[in-house]
N, C-alpha and C positions, 0 to 999 in steps of 0.2 A: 110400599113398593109393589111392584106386579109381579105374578110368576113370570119366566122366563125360562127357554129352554134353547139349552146350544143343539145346532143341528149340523154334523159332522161330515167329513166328504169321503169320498172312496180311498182315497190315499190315507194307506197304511201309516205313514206318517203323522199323519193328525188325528188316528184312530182314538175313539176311546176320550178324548177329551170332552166337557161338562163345565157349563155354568160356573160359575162363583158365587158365594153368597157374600155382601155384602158390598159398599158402594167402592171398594177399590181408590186406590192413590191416583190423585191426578201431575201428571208430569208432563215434563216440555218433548215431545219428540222430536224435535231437530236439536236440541244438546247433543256436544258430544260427548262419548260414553271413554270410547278406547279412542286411543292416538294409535296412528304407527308407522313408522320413520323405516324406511330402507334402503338400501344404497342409491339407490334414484327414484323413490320415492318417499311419499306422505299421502298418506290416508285415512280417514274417521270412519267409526263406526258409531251411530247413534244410538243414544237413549231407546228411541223408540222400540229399534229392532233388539233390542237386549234386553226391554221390556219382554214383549211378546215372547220371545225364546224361554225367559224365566217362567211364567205366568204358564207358557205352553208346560215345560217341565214339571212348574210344582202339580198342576192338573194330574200330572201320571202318577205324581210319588200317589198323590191324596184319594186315587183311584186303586192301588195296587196296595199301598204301605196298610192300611185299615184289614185286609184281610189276613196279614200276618199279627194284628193284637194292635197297633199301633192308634192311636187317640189322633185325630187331625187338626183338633183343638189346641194340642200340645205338644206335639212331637216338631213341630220346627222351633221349637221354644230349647229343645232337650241339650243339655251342655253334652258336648263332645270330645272335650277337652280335659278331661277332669279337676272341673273347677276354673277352668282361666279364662271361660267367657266366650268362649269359641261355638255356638249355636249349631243345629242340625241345618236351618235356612242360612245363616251364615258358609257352613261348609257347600252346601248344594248351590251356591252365587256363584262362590269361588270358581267350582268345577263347571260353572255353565260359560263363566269367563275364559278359560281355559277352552274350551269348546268352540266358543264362537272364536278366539284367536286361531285357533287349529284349522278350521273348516276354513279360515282366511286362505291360512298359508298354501294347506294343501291343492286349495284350487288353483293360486300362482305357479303349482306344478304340474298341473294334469296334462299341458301339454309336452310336459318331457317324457308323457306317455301315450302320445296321441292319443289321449282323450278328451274328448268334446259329448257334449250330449246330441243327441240324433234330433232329429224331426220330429217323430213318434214321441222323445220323453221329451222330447220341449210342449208340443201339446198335449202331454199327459198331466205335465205340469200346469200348465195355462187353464185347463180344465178343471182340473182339481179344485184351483188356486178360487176359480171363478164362479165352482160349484160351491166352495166351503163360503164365500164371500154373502153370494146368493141365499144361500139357505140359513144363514143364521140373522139374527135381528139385527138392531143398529146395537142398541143396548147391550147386546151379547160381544158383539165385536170389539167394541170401546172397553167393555169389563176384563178382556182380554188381551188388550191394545193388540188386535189385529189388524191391519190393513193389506188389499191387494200385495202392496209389494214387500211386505215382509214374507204374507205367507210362501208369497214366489221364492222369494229368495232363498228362505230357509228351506224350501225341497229342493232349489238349485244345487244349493252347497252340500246338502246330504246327501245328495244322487251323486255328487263328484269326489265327494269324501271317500265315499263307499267305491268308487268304480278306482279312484288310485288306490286305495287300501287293497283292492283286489290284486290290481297288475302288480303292484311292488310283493306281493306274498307271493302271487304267480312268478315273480323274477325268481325270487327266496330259491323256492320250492326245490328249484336245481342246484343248487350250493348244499343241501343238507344230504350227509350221507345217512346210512345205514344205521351207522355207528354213532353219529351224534344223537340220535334220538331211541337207541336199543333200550329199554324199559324191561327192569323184571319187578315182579309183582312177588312178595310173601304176605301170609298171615302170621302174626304175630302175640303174644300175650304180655302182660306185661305184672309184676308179680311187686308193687311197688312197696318199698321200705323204709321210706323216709317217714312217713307217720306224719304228711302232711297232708293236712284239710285243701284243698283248692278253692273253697267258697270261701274260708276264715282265712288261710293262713297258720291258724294254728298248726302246733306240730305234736302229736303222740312218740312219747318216749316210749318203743318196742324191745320186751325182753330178749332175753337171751334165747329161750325156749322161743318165743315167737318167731322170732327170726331165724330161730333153726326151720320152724314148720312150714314157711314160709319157702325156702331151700330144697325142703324136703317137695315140696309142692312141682315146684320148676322140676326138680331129676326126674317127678315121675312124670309131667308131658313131657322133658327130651327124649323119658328112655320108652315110649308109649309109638305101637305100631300106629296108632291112629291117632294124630294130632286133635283132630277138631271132636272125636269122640272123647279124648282125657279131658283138654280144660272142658268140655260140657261137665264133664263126672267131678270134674273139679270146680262145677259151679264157678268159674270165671267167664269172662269174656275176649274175643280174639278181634282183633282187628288189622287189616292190610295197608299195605304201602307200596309205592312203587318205585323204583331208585333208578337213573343211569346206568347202566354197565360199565363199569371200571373208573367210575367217577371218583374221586377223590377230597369230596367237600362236599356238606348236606345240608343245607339251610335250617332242616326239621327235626332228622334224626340224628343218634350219636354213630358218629362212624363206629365204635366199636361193632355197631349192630351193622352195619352197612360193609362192613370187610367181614364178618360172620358171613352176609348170605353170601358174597363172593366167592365164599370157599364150596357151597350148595348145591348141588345138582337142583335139576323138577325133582318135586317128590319128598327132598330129602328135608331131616330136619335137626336143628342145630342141639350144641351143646347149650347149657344154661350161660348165659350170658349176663355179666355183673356190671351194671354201671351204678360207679360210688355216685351216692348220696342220691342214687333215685329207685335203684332196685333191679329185681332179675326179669331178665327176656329171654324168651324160647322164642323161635323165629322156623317158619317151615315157608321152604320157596316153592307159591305154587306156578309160579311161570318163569321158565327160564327168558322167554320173548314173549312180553303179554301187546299183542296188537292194537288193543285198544288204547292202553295207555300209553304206547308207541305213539300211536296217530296223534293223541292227545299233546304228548311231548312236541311232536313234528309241528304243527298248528303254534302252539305256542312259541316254536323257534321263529315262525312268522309273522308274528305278530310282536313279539319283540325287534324281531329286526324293521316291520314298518315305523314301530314306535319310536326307537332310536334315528331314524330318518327323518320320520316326522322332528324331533330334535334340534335336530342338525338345521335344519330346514328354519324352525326356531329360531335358532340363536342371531341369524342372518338381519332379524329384525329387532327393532325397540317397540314394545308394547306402555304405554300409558293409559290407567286405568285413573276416571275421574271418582273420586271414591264418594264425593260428596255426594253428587248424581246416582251411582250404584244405589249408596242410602237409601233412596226415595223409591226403589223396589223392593217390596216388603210381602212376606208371604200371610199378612193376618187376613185375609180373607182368605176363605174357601171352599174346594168345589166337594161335591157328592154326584155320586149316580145310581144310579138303580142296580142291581145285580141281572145280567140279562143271559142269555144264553148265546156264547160267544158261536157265530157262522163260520162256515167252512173257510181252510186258506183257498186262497187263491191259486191255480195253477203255476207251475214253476219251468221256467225253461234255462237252459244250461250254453246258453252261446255267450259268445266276445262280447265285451262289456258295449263294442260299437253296432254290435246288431241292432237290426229293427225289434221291439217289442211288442206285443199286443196290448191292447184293454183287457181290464178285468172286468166279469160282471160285480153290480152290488149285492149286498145285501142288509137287511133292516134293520135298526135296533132303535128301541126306544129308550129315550135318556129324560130324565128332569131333573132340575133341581127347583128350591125355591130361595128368593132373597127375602119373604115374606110370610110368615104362617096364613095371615089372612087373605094372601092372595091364591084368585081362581081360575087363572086361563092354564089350559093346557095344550099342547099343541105334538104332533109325531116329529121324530128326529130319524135320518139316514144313517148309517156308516157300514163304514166295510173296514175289518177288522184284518190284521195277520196275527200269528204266533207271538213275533216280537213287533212290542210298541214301536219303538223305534227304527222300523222297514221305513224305506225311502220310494218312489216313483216303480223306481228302475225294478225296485225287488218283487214287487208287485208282479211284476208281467217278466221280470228277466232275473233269474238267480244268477250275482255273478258272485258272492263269497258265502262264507260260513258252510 
């Protein structure tokens, strides 16, 4: 086989993506993939384009996963189930299924928010679409099962996903008070006495004396002017959390700790704190209103409430998923890239998701893979990069979330 080299477009969206090595599965792209039935309709989604979406996706894990330890050779092989068959490419099908259902639905909604895509991102798109087409081989395209109207589509539907995700957060935004998202922050230690191993499971039967010293340990940080100077002297470690104000249920922590800091001024810090069968906590609250994880809290009240919409929105329909079809997209082929020096973002502007946009300028990087050690052509590759893989047209030249 010949070297090969993808050469990528301005849009953030298809940034970053590389070659395949090897010859790839051949499949029928007019199959259909999804069914989907709704109250006065039926509609198919193809093979093809649920090809490419996957093919596009696994390209990013197999770009990104590698620099946290991960083998590309093997980690979509990896059980994720413990034992019962459930594959890392098996889980990541699933979630792209779920994806392309989603980006369905919510574009059958955009106009309950007057949204439409402008002028500007329809030729942003069309450009993109026609730059990425242009500049890469035939070879590379079909390894990819790219064609013009997938890759359109799939910036269509991202750009739309993204600009209703925004408005319905922007709806949110004024429903949430104060008070639903007040955030205090303490640091904490945590003085454990169960004599369990976390790696093993085993468990250490601790003395009488030990678990006095242990006791002894917690009174002197509660009774210590300076929290984080004791457990240092006590060679421990502290670590923070951030709780609701007045909340009454903790998904993480033991309420006994969580109505300790309630009683807490800033500054202050608790008595020894005993939870059976796990050990003692000393707790000092260093923010009565921490803003950041305020904001934090806020953001996610919006994003849960899109979610649950998006939901709603769900259920309205029947999805059929042809699973034999699915099958035959297989991640054993795979891509590599060079490590390059990632280009600046893009400028960022802050108007209505129906504003006009600008262009972005590019910038260069060069990418190759090979399908073949003995092969020798080499060839330069374009792209323009953002922060997050996954920016759409719109984000490019118009910030409208995150």
């Amino acid at each position: 086989m010949k070297k090969a080299v993808l050469k990528t477009t301005c849009v953030a969206a298809l940034a970053g993506t590389v070659l395949l090595t090897g010859c790839g599965n051949k499949i029928k792209d007019s199959a259909t993939l999804i069914t989907i039935k709704g109250e006065n309709t039926k509609e198919t989604i193809t093979l093809g384009y649920g090809n490419f979406v996957a093919r596009y996706q696994q390209s990013l894990y197999e770009q990104f996963y590698p620099m946290m330890g991960y083998d590309v050779s093997t980690m979509w092989s990896q059980d994720m189930m413990g034992g019962l068959g459930y594959s890392m490419e098996d889980q990541t099908k699933s979630g792209i299924i779920t994806d392309i259902e989603q980006m369905y639905v919510v574009k059958q909604h955009a106009a309950d928010y007057g949204i439409a895509l402008s002028d500007e991102q329809n030729k942003a798109i069309a450009d993109a679409t026609a730059k990425f087409m242009s500049d890469n081989s035939k070879d590379t395209l079909e390894e990819l099962g790219a064609t013009e109207e997938y890759v359109k589509r799939y910036l269509e539907e991202k750009t739309i996903y993204k600009l209703v995700e925004t408005a319905v957060e922007d709806a949110e935004d004024a429903n949430i008070t104060e008070d639903d998202c007040w955030m205090r922050t303490f640091s904490y230690v945590q003085i454990d006495t169960s004599g369990t191993d976390p790696m093993t499971g085993t468990v250490k039967e601790y003395t009488d004396e030990e678990l006095a010293a242990f006791k002894d340990q917690a009174d002197s940080i509660a009774a210590a002017s300076d929290f984080d100077a004791e457990v240092e002297a006590q060679e421990l470690t502290s670590s923070t959390y951030s709780y609701l104000k007045g909340e009454e249920s903790d998904e993480k922590m033991d309420m006994a700790i969580i109505s300790a800091a309630e009683e807490l001024e800033e500054g202050d810090t608790s008595d020894v704190i005993e939870v059976e069968g796990v050990g003692y906590y000393v707790i000092h609250l260093t923010s009565d209103h921490d803003e950041d994880a305020s904001a934090d809290k806020k953001s996610s009240l919006k994003t849960d409430a899109f979610n649950s919409l998006v939901d709603t929105w769900m259920s309205a329909y029947e999805f059929t998923l042809d699973d034999d079809q699915w099958a035959k997209v297989t991640f054993t082929d795979h891509f590599k890239s060079k490590p390059v020096e990632q280009p600046a973002e893009p400028a960022e502007e802050t108007e209505a998701p129906a504003d006009d946009a600008e262009a972005t300028d590019e910038s260069t990087e060069s990418t190759e893979v090979t399908e073949d050690e003995d092969s020798a052509e080499e060839t330069e590759t374009t792209e323009d990069t953002a922060a997050d893989s996954e920016e759409t047209p719109e984000e490019s030249t118009e910030e409208t979330a995150e």
